[in-house]
N, C-alpha and C positions, 0 to 999 in steps of 0.2 A: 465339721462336715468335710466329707472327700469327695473332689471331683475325678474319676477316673474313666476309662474308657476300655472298654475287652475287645482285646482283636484275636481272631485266629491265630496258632502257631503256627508260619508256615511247614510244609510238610517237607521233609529230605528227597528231594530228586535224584537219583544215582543214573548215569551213564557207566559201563565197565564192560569187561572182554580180555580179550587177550589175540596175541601178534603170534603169526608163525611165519616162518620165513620160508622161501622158495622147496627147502627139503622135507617142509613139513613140523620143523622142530620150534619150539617155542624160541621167540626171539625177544633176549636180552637184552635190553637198553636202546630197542624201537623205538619213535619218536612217534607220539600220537598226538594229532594237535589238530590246530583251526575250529576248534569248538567257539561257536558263536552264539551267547545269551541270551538273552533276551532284556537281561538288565544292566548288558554292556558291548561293543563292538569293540573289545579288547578280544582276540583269540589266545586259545590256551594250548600250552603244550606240555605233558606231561610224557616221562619216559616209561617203559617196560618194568617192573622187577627181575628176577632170575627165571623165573617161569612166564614170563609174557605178559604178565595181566597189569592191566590198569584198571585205575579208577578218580573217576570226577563223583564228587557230592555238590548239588547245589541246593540251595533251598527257595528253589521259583522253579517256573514253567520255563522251559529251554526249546531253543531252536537250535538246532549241531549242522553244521558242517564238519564234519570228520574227514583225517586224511591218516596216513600212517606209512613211516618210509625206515628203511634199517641198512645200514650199508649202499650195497646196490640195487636195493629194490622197492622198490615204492606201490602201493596198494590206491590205486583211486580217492576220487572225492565219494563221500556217503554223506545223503543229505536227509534229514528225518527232527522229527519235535518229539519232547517227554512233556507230557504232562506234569503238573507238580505232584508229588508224590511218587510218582511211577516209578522202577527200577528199569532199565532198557539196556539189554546187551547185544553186544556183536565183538564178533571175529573177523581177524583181519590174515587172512590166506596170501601172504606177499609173493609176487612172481620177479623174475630180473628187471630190472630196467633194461629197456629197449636202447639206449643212451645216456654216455654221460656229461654233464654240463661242465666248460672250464673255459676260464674267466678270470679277471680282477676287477674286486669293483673299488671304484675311483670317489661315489657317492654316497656317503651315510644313508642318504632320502632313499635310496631304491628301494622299491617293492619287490619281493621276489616271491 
């Protein structure tokens, strides 16, 4: 006799897009990140390929905070949820930075 038990497989969540940088043109090795789980408060950062795009797979329901910065330009916070299964894209249209930050940090612990 077998005791077993059937669970759903969960379904492949995708977030993905792609980076263009202030001229318009896709931007190479962007930094797209602060993606927050829902089955962890670890943020995630993933770079650009040669054409701009990325992509996260997860396999759960997600809550994202997204950011995205390349050089000197950085694109806001985008806050939004996938469903499990869902696919969800966006672009990221980067403007200059208005400023730029310089510093040494003296602290491993800092949050930045």
């Amino acid at each position: 006799m077998a005791d077993f038990k059937l669970e759903p497989i969960p379904l492949e969540t995708i977030f993905t897009g792609q980076v263009f940088d202030s001229n318009g043109l896709p931007a190479k090795g962007a930094r797209v990140g602060g993606v927050v789980c829902s089955n962890s408060l670890e943020p995630v950062v993933i770079v650009t390929n040669p054409e701009g795009r990325f992509l996260f797979k997860m396999l759960f329901r997600a809550t994202v905070r997204s950011s995205s910065c390349y050089l000197d330009m950085w694109q806001r916070f985008r806050d939004f949820s996938i469903e499990e299964g869902q696919t969800f894209s966006l672009n990221f249209n980067l403007m200059k930075a208005a400023h730029k930050i310089h510093g040494t940090i003296t602290n491993s612990q800092v949050n930045l």
